[in-house]
KOLVO-919992 format. One line per field, with one value per residue (C-alpha): residue number from 1; residue in three letters; x negated, y negated, z negated. Coordinates in steps of 0.02 Angstrom, whole numbers, plus 50000, padded with zeros to 5 digits. Last residue first. Layout:
num = [NUM;...]
residu = [Ala;...]
east = [X;...]
north = [Y;...]
up = [Z;...]
END
This chain:
num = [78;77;76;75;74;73;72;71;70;69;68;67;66;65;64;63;62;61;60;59;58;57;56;55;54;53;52;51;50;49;48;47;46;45;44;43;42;41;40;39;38;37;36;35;34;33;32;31;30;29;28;27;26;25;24;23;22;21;20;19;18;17;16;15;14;13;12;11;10;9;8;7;6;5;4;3;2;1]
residu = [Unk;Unk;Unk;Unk;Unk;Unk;Unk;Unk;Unk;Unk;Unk;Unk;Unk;Unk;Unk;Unk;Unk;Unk;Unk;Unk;Unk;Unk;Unk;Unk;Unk;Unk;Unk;Unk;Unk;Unk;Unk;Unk;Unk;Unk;Unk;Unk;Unk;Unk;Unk;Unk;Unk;Unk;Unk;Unk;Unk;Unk;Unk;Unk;Unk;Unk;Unk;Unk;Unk;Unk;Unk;Unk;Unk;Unk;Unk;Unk;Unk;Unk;Unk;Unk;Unk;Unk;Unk;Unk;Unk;Unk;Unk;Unk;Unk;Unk;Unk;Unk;Unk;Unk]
east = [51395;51465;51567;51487;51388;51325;51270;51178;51097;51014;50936;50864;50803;50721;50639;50566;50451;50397;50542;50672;50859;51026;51003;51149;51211;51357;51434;51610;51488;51294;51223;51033;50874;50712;50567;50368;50245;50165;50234;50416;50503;50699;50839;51001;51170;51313;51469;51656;51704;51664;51471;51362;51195;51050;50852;50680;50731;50585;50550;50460;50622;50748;50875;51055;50999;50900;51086;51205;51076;51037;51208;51242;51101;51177;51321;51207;51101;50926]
north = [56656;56589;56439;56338;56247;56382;56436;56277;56299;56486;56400;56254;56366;56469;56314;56260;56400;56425;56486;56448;56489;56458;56342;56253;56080;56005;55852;55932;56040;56016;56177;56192;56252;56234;56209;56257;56141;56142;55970;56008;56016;55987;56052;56001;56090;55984;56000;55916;56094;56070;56056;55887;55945;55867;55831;55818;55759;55764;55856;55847;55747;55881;55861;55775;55583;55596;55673;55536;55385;55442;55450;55285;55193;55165;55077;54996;54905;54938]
up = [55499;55681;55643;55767;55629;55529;55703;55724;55554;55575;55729;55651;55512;55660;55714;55561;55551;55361;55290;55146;55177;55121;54962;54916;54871;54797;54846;54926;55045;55074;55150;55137;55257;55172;55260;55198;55189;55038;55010;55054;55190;55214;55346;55288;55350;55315;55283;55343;55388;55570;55522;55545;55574;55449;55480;55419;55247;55135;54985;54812;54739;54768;54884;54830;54833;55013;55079;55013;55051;55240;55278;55203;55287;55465;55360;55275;55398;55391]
END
């Protein structure tokens, strides 16, 4: 993988904990971003990584209404 395509990947996977996965991140306006993880029970866990710190907004079992809660994070709407 070349590392510049790997970067991303590197900064987020280091930051969740180790019993998740990364299912996917939205770039925010704020220079954030809003991580969407699962973990082994399978449940997803929607975080906000800002200035290298990370924080829980929301844990739930239907990954599409995390993905929703995240897209209006990112148009500024919470």
């Amino acid at each position: 993988m070349d590392e510049e395509f790997a970067k991303p990947f590197i900064e987020i996977q280091k930051h969740i904990p180790k019993n998740q996965t990364n299912v996917f991140w939205i770039d925010c306006k704020d220079n954030s971003k809003n991580i969407i993880t699962r973990n082994r029970s399978g449940e997803y866990i929607l975080y906000k990584l800002k200035d290298r710190k990370i924080t829980k907004i929301k844990q739930s079992q239907n990954c599409q209404k995390l993905q929703q809660e995240a897209e209006k994070e990112m148009k500024g709407l919470r």
